[in-house]
C-alpha positions as a Markdown table, in Angstrom:
| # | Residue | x | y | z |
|---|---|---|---|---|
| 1 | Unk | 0.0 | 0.0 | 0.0 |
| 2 | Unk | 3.0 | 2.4 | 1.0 |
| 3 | Unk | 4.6 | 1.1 | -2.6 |
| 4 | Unk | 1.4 | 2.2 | -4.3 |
| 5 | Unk | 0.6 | 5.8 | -2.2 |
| 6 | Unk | 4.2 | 6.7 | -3.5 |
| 7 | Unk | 4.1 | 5.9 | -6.9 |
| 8 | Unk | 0.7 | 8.1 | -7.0 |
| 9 | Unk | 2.0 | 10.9 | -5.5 |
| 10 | Unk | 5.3 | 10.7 | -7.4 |
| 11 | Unk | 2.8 | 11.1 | -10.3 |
| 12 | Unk | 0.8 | 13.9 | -8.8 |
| 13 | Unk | 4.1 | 15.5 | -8.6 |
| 14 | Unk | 5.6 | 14.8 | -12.1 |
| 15 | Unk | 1.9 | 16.0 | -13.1 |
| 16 | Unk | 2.1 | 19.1 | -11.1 |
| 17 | Unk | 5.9 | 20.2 | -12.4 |
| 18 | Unk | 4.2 | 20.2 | -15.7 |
| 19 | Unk | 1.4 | 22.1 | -15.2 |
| 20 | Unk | 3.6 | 24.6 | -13.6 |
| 21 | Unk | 6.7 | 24.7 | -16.0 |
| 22 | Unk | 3.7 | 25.5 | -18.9 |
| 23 | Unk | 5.4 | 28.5 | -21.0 |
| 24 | Unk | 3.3 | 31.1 | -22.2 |
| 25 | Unk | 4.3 | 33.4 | -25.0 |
| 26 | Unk | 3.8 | 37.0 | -24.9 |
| 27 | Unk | 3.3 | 39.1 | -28.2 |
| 28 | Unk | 3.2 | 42.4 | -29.9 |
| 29 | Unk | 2.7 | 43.7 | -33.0 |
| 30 | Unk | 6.5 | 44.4 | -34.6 |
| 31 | Unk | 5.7 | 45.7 | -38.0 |
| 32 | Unk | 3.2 | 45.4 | -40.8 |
| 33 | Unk | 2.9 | 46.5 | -44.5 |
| 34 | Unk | 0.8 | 46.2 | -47.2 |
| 35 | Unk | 2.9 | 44.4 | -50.1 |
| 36 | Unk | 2.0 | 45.4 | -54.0 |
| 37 | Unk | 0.3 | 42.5 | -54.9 |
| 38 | Unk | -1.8 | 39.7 | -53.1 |
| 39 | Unk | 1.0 | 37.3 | -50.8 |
| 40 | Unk | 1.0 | 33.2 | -51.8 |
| 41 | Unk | 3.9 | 33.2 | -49.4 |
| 42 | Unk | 7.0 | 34.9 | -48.3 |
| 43 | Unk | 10.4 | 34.2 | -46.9 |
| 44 | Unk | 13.0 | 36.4 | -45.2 |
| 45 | Unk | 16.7 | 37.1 | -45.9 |
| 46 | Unk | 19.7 | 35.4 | -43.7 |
| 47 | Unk | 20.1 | 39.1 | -42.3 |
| 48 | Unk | 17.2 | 40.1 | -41.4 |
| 49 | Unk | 17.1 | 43.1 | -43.1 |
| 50 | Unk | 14.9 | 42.0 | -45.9 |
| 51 | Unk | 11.3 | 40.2 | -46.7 |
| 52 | Unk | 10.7 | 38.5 | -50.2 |
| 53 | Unk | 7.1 | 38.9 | -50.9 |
| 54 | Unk | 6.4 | 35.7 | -53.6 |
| 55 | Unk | 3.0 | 36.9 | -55.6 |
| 56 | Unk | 1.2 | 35.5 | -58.8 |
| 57 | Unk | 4.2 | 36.0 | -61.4 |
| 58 | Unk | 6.7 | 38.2 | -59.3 |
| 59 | Unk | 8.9 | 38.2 | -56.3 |
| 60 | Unk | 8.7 | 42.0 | -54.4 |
| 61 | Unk | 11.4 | 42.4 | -52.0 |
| 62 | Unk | 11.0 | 44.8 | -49.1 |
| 63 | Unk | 12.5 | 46.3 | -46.2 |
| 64 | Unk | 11.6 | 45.4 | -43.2 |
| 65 | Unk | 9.5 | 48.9 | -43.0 |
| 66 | Unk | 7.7 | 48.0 | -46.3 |
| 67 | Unk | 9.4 | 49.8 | -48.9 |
| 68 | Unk | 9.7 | 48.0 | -51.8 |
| 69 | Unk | 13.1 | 47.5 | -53.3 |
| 70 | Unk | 12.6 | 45.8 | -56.4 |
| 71 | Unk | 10.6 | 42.7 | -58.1 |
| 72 | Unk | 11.6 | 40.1 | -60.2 |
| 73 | Unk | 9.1 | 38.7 | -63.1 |
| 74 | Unk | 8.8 | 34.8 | -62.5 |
| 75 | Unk | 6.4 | 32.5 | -63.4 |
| 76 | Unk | 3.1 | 32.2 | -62.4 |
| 77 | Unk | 2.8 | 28.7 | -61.1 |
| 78 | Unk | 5.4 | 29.3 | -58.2 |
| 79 | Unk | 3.8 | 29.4 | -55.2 |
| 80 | Unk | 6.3 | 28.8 | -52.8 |
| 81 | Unk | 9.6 | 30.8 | -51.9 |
| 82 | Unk | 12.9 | 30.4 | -49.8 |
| 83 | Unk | 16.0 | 32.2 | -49.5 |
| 84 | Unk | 19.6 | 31.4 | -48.9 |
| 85 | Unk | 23.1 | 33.7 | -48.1 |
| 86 | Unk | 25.2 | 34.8 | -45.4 |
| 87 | Unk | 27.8 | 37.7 | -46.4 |
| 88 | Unk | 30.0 | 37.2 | -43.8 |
| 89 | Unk | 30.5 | 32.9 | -45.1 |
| 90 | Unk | 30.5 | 34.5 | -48.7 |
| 91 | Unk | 27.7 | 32.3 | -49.5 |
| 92 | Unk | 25.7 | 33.6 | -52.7 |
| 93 | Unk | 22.5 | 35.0 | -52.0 |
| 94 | Unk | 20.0 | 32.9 | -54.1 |
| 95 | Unk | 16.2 | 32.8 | -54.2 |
| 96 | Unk | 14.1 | 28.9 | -54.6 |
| 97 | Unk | 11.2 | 28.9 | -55.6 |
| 98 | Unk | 8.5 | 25.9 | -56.0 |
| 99 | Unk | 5.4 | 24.8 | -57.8 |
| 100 | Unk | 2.8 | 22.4 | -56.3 |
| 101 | Unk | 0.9 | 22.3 | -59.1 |
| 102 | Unk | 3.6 | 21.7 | -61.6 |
| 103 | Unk | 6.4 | 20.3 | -59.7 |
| 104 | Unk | 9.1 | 22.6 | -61.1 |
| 105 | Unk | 11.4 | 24.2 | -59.3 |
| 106 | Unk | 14.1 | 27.2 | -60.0 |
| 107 | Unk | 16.9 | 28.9 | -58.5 |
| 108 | Unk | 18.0 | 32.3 | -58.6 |
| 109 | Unk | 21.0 | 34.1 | -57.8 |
| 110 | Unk | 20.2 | 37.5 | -57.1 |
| 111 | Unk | 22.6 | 40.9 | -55.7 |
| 112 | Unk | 21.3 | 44.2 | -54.0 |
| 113 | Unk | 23.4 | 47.5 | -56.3 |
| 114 | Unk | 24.4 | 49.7 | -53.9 |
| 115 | Unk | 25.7 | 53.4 | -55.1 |
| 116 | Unk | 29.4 | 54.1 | -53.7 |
| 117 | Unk | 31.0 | 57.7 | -54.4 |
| 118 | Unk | 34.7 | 57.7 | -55.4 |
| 119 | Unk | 35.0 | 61.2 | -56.2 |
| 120 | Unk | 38.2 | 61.3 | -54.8 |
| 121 | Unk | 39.3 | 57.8 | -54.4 |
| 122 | Unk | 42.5 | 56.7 | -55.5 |
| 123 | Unk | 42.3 | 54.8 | -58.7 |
| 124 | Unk | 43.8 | 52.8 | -61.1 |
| 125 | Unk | 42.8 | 51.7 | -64.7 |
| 126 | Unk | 40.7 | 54.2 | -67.4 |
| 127 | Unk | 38.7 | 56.8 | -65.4 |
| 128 | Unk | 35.5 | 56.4 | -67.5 |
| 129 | Unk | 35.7 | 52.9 | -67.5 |
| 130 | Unk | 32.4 | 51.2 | -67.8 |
| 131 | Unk | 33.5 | 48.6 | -64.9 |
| 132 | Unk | 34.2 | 50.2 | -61.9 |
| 133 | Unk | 35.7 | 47.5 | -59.0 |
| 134 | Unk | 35.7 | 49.8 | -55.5 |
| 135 | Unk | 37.9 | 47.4 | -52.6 |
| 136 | Unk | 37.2 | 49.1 | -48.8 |
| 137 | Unk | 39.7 | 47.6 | -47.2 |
| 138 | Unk | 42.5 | 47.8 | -44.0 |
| 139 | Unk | 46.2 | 48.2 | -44.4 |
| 140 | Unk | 46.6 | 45.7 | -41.2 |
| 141 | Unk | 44.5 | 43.2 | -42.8 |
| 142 | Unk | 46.1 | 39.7 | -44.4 |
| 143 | Unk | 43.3 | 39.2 | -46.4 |
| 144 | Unk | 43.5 | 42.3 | -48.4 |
| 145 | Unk | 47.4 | 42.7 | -48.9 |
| 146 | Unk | 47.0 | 39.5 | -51.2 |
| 147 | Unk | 44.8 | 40.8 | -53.7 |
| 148 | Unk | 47.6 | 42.7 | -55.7 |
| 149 | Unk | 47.9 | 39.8 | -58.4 |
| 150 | Unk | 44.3 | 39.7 | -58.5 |
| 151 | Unk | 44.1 | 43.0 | -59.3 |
| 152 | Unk | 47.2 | 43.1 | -61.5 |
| 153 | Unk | 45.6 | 40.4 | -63.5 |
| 154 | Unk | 42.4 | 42.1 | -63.7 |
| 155 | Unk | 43.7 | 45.4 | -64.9 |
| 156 | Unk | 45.3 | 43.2 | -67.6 |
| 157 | Unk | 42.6 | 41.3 | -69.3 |
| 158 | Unk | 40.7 | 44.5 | -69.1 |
| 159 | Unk | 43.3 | 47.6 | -69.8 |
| 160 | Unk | 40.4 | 49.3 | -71.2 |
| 161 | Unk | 37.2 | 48.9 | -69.5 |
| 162 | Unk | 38.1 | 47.9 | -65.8 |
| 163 | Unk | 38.8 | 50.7 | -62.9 |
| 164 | Unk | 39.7 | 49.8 | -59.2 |
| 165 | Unk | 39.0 | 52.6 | -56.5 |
| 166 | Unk | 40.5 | 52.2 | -53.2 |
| 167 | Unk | 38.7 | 53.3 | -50.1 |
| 168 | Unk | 39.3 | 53.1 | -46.5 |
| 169 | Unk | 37.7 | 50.9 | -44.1 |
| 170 | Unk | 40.3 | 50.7 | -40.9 |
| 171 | Unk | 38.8 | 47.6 | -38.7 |
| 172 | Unk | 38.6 | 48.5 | -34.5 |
| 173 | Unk | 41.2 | 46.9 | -33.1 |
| 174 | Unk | 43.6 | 47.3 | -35.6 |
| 175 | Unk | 45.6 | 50.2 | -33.6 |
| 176 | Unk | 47.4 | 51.4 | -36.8 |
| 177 | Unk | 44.9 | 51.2 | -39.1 |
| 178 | Unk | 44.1 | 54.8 | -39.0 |
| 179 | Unk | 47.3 | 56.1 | -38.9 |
| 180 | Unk | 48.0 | 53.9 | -42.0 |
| 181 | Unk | 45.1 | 55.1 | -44.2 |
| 182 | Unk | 46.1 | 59.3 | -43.2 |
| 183 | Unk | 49.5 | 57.9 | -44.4 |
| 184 | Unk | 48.4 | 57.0 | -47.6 |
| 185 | Unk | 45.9 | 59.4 | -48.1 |
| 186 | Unk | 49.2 | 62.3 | -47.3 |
| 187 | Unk | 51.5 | 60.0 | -50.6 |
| 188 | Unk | 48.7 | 60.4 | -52.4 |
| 189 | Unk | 48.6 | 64.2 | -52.1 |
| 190 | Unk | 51.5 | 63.9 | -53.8 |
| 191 | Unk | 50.5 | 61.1 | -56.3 |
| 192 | Unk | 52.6 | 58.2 | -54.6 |
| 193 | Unk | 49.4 | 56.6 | -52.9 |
| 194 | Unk | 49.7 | 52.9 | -55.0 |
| 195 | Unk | 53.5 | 52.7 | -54.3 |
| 196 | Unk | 52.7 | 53.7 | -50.5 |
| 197 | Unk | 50.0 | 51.9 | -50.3 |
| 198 | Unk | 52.3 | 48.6 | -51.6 |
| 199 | Unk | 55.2 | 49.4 | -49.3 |
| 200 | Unk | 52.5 | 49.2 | -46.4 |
| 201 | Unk | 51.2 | 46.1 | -47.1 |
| 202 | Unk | 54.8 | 44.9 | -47.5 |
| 203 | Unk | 55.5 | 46.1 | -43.8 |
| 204 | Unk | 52.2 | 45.1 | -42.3 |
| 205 | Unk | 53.4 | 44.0 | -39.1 |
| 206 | Unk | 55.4 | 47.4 | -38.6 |
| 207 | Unk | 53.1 | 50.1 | -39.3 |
| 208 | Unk | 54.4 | 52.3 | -36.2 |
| 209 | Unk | 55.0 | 56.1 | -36.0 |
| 210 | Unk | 58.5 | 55.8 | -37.3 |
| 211 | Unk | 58.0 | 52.9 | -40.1 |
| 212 | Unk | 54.8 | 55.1 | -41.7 |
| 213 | Unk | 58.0 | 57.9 | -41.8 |
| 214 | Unk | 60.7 | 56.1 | -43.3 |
| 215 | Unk | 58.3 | 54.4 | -46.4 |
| 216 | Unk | 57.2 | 58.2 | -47.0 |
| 217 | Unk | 61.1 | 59.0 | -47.0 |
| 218 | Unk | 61.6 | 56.0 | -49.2 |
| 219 | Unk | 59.2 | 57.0 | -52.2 |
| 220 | Unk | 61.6 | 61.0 | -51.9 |
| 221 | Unk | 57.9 | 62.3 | -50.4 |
| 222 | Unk | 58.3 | 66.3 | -49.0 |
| 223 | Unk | 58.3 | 65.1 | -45.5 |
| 224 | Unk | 57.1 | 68.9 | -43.8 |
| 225 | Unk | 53.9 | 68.1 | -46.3 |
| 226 | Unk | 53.5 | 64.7 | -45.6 |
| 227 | Unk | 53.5 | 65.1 | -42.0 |
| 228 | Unk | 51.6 | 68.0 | -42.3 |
| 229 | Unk | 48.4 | 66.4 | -44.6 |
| 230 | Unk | 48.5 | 63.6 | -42.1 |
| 231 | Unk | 47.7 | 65.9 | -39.3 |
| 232 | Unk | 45.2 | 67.7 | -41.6 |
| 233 | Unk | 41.5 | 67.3 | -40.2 |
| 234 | Unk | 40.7 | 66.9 | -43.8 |
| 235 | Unk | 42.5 | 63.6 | -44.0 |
| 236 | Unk | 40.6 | 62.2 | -41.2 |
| 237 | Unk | 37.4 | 62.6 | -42.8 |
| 238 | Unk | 38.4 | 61.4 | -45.5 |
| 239 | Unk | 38.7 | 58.5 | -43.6 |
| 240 | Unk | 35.9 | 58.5 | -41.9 |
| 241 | Unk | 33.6 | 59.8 | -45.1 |
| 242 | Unk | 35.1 | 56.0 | -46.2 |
| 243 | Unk | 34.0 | 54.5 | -43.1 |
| 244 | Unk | 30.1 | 55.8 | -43.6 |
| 245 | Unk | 30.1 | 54.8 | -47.5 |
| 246 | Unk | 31.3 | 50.9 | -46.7 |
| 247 | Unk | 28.4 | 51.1 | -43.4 |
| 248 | Unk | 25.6 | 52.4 | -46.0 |
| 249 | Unk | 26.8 | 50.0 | -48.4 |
| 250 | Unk | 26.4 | 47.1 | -46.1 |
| 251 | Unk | 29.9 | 46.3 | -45.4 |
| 252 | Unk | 31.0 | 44.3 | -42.0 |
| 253 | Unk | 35.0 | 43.3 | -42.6 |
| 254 | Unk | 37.3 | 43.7 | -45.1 |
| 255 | Unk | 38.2 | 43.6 | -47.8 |
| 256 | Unk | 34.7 | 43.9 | -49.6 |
| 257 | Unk | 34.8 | 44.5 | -53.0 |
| 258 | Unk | 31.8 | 45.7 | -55.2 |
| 259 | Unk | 31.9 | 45.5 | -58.7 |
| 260 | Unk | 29.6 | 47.8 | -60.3 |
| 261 | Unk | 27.6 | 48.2 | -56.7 |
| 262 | Unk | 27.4 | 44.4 | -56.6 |
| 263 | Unk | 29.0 | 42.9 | -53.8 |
| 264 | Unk | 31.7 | 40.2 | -55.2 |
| 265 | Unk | 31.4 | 37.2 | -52.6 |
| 266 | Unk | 33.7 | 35.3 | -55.0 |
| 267 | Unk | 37.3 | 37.1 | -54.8 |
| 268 | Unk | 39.1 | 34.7 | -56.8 |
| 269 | Unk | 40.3 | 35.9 | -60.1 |
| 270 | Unk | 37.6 | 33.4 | -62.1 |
| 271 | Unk | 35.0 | 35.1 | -59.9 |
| 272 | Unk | 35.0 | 38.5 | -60.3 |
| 273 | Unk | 36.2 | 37.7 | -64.5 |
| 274 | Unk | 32.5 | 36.7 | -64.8 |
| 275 | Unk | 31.2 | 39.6 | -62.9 |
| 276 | Unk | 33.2 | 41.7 | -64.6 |
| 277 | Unk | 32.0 | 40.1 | -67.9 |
| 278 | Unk | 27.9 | 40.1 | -66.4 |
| 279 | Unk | 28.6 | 43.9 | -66.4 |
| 280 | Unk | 30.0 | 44.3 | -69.7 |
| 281 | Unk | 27.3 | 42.2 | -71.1 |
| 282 | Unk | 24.3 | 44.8 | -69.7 |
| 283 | Unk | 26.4 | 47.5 | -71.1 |
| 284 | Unk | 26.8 | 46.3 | -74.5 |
| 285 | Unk | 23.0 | 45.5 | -74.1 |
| 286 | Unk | 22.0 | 48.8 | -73.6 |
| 287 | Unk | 23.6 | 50.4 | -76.3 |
């Protein structure tokens, strides 16, 4: 009897965690908005930053406030959508879309074109080039002091319709990152910024007070005018001007690299060829 008493109250027990641990879920409304055309379903981007509204023949994509960014035509039977792409992995963003009633499916690779001013970038390549490659990028990171050859190699399958603008994007934490980009931005007052900007990737690890001196010596800079532009208030917001393009255009490390205003997840030489091409193609086309 005392076996069976605690075996029912063990049960009471067990019973009464779990009406106790019950969770409840409280709500609000976040956000609404009234998409273009009549939703058959919607997905939203890896970032959050984005919803992709699939409707009878088209796919809207929104902000997360409602304003519509763009829609791509597709066809009718697709009545389901999913997304995939995660910038920081350098995983292509692509939309899938689905068809009950026909069974088809399709993928889509798509890119956001973001507008970044170089007015007064540092360039290489043909100044009215119709391909226009802008690198935001650290002179402290690894990653972007090997992308000379892919550059060089660029620049020479396309002499004549590639351009490659510089801009700054010194990473926190990298404590001579600043001082490194009011360097080069001082050589390229007096048009040595590509052979300072070389000699610092070449001296990474050494980018002190005294090194950023001597590589300015090197190159037979005026030093009273170096030193001078690098204190120049000017220079930092230069810098900082940089800093607020790469944030608007969505960048998170470096280097990014947008060809065109399309972000080029792909560095390797093959990979940005065909974007390279892609835009040439859409220029020829609109001729």
């Amino acid at each position: 009897m005392r076996i069976k008493t605690f075996f029912l109250m063990t049960f009471f027990c067990v019973m009464g965690i779990c009406l106790t641990a019950q969770a409840k879920v409280d709500s609000e409304m976040s956000n609404s908005f009234k998409a273009a055309n009549a939703p058959l379903d919607l997905a939203s981007s890896v970032n959050g930053k984005y919803v992709f509204v699939l409707s009878k023949g088209s796919v809207g994509i929104y902000t997360n406030d409602g304003k519509l960014v763009d829609a791509i035509a597709v066809d009718p039977s697709f009545n389901h959508i999913s997304v995939s792409g995660l910038d920081l992995a350098n995983i292509e963003d692509k939309i899938f879309l689905s068809s009950e009633s026909t069974g088809n499916v399709q993928e889509l690779s798509y890119s956001f074109i973001v507008s970044i001013d170089t007015t007064n970038a540092p360039f290489l390549g043909m100044p009215n080039a119709p391909v226009n490659i802008v690198i935001f990028s650290d002179f402290q990171c690894p990653y972007c002091s090997k992308l000379g050859p892919t550059f060089d190699a660029l620049l020479k399958k396309n002499p004549q319709t590639v351009k490659i603008s510089y801009k700054h994007f010194p990473i926190r934490g990298h404590a001579q990152a600043i001082p490194a980009a009011l360097a080069a931005i001082a050589a390229q007052k007096q048009g040595k910024f590509w052979q300072y900007h070389d000699l610092l990737f070449q001296n990474m690890r050494d980018l002190n007070p005294e090194k950023l001196l001597e590589l300015a010596t090197s190159l037979g800079l005026n030093m009273d005018q170096f030193k001078k532009d690098m204190a120049d208030p000017q220079s930092m917001a230069q810098v900082s001007k940089d800093q607020q393009d790469g944030v608007s255009a969505g960048v998170k490390g470096t280097p990014s690299i947008f060809i065109n205003g399309r972000i080029a997840k792909d560095r390797t030489d093959a990979g940005m060829q065909k974007l390279i091409d892609e835009e040439l193609a859409k220029t020829r086309s609109n001729k």
